[in-house]
Structure formats: C-alpha cells, structure tokens
VEXMI-901914 format. One record per atom (N, C-alpha, C): z, x, y. Coordinates in steps of 0.02 Angstrom, whole numbers, plus 32768, in hexadecimal, padded with zeros to 4 digits. Each point is the difference from the previous one (the first is absolute). Layout:
! VEXMI-901914
ZXY/...
***
This chain:
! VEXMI-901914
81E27ECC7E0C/7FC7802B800E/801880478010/7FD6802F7FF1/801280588005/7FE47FFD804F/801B800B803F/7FE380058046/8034802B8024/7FC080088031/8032802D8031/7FDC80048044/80277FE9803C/7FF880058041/800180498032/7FC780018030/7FFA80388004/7FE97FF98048/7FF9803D8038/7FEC7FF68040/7FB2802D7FFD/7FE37FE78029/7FB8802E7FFA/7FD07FEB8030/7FE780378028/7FD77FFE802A/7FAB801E7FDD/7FC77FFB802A/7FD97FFE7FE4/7FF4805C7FCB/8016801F8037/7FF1804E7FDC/802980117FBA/80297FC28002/803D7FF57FC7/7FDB7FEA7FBD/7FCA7FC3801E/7FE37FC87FE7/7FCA803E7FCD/7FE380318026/7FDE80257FEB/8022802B7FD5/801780167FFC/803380317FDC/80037FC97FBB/801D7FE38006/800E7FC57FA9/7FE27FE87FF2/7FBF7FF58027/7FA67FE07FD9/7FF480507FE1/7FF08016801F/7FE4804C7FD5/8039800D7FC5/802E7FF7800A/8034800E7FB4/7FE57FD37FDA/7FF07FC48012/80017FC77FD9/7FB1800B7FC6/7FE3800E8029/7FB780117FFA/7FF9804D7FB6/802B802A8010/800C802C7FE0/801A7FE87FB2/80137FC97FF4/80317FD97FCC/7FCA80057FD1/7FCB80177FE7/7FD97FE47FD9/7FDD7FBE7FF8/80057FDC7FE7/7FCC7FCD7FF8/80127FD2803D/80357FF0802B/80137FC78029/7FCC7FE6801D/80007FCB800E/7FBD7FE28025/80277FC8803B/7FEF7FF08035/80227FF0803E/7FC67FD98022/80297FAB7FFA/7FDF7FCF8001/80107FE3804D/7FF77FEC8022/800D7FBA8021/802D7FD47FF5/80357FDE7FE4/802B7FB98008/7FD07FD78002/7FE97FDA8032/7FD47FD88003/7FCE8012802A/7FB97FD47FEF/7FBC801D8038/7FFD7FE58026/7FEB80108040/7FE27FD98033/7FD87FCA7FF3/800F7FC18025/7FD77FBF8002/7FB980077FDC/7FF07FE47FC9/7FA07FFA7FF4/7FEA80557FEC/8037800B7FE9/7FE1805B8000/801D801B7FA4/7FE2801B7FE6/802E80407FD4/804080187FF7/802580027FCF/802D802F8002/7FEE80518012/802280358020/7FF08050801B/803A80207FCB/7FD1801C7FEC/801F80437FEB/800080398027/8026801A800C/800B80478037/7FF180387FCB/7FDD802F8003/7FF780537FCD/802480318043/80087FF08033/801E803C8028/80247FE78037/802380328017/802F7FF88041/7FCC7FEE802F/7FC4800D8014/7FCD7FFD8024/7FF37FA98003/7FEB7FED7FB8/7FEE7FC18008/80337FD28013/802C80187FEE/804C7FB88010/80248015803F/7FE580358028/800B80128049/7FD87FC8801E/7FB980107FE1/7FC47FE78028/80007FA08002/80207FF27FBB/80177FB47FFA/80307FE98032/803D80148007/803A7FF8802F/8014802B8029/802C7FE88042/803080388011/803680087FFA/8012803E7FD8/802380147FE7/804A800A8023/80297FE87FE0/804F80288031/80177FC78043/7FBA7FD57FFF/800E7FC78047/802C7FBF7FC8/80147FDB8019/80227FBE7FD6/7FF07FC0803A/7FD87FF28005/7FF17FCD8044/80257FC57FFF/80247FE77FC9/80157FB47FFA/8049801E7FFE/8010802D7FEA/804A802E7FFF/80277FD67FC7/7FCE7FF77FC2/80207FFF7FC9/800280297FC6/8004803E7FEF/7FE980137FE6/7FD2800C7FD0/7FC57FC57FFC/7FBA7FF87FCE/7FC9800A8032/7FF9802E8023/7FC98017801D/7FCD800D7FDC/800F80247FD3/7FC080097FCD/803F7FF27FB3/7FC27FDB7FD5/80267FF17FB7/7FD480267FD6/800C80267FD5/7FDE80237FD9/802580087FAD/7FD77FEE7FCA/80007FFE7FD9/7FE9803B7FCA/801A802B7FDB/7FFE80307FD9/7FEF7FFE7FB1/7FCE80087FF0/7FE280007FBF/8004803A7FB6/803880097FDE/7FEE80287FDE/7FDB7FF87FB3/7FC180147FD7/7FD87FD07FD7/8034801A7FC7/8020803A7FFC/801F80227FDA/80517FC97FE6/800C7FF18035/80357FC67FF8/7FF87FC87FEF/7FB87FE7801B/7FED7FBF8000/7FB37FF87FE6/7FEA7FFA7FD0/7FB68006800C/7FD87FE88020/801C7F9C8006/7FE47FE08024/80117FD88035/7FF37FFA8029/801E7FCD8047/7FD57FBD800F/800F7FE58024/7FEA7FB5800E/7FDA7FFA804B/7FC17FF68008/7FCF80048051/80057FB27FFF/802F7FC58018/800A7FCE8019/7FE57FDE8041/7FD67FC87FED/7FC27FE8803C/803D7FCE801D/80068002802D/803D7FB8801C/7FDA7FDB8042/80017FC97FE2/7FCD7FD4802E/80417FE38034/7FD0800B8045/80357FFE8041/7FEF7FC28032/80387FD27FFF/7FF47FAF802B/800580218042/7FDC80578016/7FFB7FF4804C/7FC28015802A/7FF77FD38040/7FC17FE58015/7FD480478003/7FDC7FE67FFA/7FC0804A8006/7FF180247FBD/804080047FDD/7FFA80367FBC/800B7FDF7FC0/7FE580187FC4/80187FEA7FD1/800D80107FC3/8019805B800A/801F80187FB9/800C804B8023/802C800E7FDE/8015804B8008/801080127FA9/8026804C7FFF/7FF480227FAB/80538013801A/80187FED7FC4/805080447FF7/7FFE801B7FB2/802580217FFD/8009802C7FC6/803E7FFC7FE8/80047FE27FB8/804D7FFF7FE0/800580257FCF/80397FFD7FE5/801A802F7FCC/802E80107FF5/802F80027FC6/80557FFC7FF2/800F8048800D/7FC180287FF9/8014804E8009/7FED80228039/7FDD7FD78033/7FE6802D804F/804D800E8014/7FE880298023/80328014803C/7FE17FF4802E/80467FE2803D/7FEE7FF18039/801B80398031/7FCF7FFA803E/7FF98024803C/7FFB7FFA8038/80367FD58028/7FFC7FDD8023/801080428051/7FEC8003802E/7FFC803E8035/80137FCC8049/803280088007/80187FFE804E/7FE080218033/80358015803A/7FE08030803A/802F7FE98047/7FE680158029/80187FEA8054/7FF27FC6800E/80227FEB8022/800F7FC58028/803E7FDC8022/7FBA8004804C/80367FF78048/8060803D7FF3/7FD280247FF8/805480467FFA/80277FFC7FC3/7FDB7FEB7FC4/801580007FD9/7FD780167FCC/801E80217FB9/7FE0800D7FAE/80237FD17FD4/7FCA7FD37FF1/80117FE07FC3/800280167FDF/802D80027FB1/7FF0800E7FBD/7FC57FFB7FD4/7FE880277FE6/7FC07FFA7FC2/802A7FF57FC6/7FDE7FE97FCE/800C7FF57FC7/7FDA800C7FCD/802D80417FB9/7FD37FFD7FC0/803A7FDA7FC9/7FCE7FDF7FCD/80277FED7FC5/7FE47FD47FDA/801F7FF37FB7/7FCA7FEF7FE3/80427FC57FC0/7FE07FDB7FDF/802F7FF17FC4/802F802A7FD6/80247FFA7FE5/802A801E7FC4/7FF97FDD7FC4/7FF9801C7FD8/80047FE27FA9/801B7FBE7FFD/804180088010/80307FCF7FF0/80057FB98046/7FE27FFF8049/7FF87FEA8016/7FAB7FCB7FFB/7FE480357FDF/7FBC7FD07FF7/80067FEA7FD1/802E800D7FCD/80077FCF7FC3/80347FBA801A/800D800F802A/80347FB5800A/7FD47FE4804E/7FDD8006800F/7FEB7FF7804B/7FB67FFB8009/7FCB80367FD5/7FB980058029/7FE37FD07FD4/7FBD7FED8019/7FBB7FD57FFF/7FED80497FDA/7FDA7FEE7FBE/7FC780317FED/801380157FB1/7FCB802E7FFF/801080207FB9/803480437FF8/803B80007FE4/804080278028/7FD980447FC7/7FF77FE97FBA/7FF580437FCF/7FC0800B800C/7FE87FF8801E/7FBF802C801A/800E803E801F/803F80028011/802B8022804C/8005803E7FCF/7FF2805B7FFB/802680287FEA/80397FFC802B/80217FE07FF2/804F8038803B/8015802F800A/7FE3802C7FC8/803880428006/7FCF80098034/7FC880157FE8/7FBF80298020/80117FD7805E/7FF67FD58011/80247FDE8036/803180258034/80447FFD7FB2/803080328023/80028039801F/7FDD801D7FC0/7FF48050801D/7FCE7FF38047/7FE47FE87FF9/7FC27FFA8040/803680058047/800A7FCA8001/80297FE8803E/8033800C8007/802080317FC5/8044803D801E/7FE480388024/7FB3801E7FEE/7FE88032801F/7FEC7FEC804E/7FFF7FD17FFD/7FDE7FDA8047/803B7FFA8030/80347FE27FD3/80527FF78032/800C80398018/8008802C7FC6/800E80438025/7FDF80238033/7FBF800D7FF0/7FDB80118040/80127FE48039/800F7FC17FFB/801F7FE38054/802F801C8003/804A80107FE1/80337FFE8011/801C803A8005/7FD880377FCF/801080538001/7FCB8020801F/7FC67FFA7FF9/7FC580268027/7FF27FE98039/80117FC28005/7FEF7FE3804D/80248001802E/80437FDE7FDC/802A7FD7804C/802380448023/80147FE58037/802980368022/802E7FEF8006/800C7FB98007/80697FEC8011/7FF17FB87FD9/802C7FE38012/7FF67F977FCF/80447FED802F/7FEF7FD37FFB/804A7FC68026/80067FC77FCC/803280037FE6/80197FE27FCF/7FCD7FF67FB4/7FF080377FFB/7FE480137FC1/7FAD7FF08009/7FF67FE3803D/7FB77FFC8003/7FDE80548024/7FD8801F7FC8/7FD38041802F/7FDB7FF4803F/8011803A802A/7FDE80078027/7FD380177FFC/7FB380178018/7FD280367FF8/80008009804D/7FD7804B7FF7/80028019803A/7FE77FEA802F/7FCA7FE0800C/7FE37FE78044/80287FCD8019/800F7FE17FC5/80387FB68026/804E8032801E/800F803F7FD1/803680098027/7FFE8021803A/7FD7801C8028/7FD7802A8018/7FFB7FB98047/7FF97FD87FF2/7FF37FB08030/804F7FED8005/8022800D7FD8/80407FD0800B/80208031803C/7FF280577FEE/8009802A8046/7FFE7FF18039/7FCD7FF87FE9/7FE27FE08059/801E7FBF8025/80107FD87FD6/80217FB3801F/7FE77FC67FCC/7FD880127FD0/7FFF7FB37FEB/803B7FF07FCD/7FF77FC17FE6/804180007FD4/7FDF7FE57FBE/803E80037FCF/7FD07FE27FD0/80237FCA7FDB/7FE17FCD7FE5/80117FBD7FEE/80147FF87FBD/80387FEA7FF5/802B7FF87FBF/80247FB07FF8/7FD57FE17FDD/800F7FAB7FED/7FF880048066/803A7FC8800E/80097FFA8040/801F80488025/8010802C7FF1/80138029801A/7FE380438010/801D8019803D/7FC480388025/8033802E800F/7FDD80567FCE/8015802D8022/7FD9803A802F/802980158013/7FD380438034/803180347FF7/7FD880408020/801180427FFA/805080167FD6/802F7FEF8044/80247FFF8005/80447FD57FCC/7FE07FD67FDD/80277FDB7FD1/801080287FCF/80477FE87FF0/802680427FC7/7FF07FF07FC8/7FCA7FBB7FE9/7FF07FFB7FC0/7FB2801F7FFA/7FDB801F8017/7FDD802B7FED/801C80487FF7/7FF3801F7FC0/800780247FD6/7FC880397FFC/800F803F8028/7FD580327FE8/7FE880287FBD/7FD8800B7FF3/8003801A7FB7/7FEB804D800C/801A80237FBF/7FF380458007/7FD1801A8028/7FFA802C8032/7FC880338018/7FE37FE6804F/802C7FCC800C/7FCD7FB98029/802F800B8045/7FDC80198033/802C800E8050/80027FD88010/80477FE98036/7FF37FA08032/7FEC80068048/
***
C-alpha cells in the first residue's frame, strides 16, 4: 500500500480537510455508520467537526475517526454495503468499499499522549495480488497523481519536523512543546528526543 503516518491535532485536522476538499471532485465518507443509521458524507470541515472530536483519540488507538476518500474521477463507482449486525438492540449499519478509496484514519491526544493518523490507499501491483474488488475499474495513474499531491501537502506544506520519517504538523508540534509525547508502534517520544527532526524555517 502507498501510506504515510503523520501527527495531527485538530487545527492540523483542519488544515488537510480543507486541502483535501480543494482536490476537486473528492468526496469523504464515513468507514462505517453508526448502528441502524446511514452512511455520512462530510461536504465540509464544519460538518465532520460537528460529527466528531477532532484531534481527541479516546481509546488511544489511533482510529478515532476512520474516513474514507472518494475520487469519481479514479473510480466511478463504489459499493454502499448493508451488514446485518448479531448485536442486541441493532440491526445493520452501511460501510463503503472500493479497491480505489483512500483511507483516513485521524488520531489525536491521549492521557499525554498523540497518536498517529493515518492516509493511504492500494497500489496497482498490491491490489492485483491482495484486494477484494474490481482492480481495472481503478485509474491508477489518475490515483497516483491524486495522492502524491495530497502526500505532499502533508509533508512539504504542512509538517514542521517528523520523527523517523513520520510528519509532524503544527498543532501536534506545538503540543509535544508543551509536554505531551507522541506515540510510535510501542514507542514514545517527547520534546527533547534526538529523533525528532526539525524541518526548514520551524523554531524549537
């Protein structure tokens, strides 16, 4: 898979929905819906503020919010999946598949810590040996180009430093100042650790 790990607090969160939003056609789904309910489509930073909170990670795994990325230009069509659920009270929720979404998975704080977010999506040659679906439906190039413009924006317009190749953005680095640390597999750095990496223009 083409991915890349990244730190981000909510004003961060805002900053790369509005890029994202700017992409032309993208459309930004939900993962899965709430119990007995619809899949959500988000049209603005407003509505997917107003859905979640943003930048918090309450279970401190990094899938606080899962979000799914639609381009029709890549993909024309996607899959609205009814999945009937053996649990008490409810009995169906909606997810959204597709060999060509990109995923958007958003970390945040917790108990003194930033989890990692996550974007990324299939590769040509990985969904041909690996995914569920229709792989030549997939443009790839169109794909590629998409989600190189998107990488970059995290990693040249956004981040301010990275620890071991994961970007920082500013609000999360801006928090790690202050004392929190941030979470890498099992491992935690803070301020002071010599594996965070300033990047051009960026004061400590």
């Amino acid at each position: 898979m083409a991915s890349i790990g990244f730190y981000a607090l909510k004003e961060d969160i805002r900053g790369l929905v509005h890029a994202i939003f700017e992409e032309g056609d993208l459309r930004v789904f939900e993962s899965y819906s709430m119990y007995d309910s619809e899949l959500r489509e988000f049209r603005s930073f407003d509505e997917l503020s107003g859905a979640f909170s943003l930048g918090s990670d309450p279970h401190g795994n990094g899938h606080a919010v899962t979000l799914q990325l639609w381009s029709p230009s890549v993909m024309p069509r996607v899959e609205f999946e009814r999945i009937a659920l053996k649990v008490h009270g409810h009995s169906f929720r909606y997810c959204i598949s597709g060999v060509g979404l990109i995923q958007l998975h958003f970390g945040g704080e917790h108990e003194g810590i930033i989890t990692d977010s996550h974007y990324g999506h299939w590769s040509e040659a990985g969904a041909r040996q690996r995914a569920a679906g229709d792989v030549d439906a997939v443009d790839w190039s169109a794909l590629s180009r998409l989600s190189g413009r998107i990488q970059r924006h995290i990693r040249t317009k956004m981040a301010v430093a990275k620890v071991r190749g994961r970007p920082i953005l500013p609000a999360a680095f801006v928090a790690l100042q202050r004392g929190l640390g941030l979470r890498y597999s099992s491992l935690q750095f803070h301020a002071s650790s010599p594996d965070i990496q300033l990047l051009r223009g960026t004061a400590a």
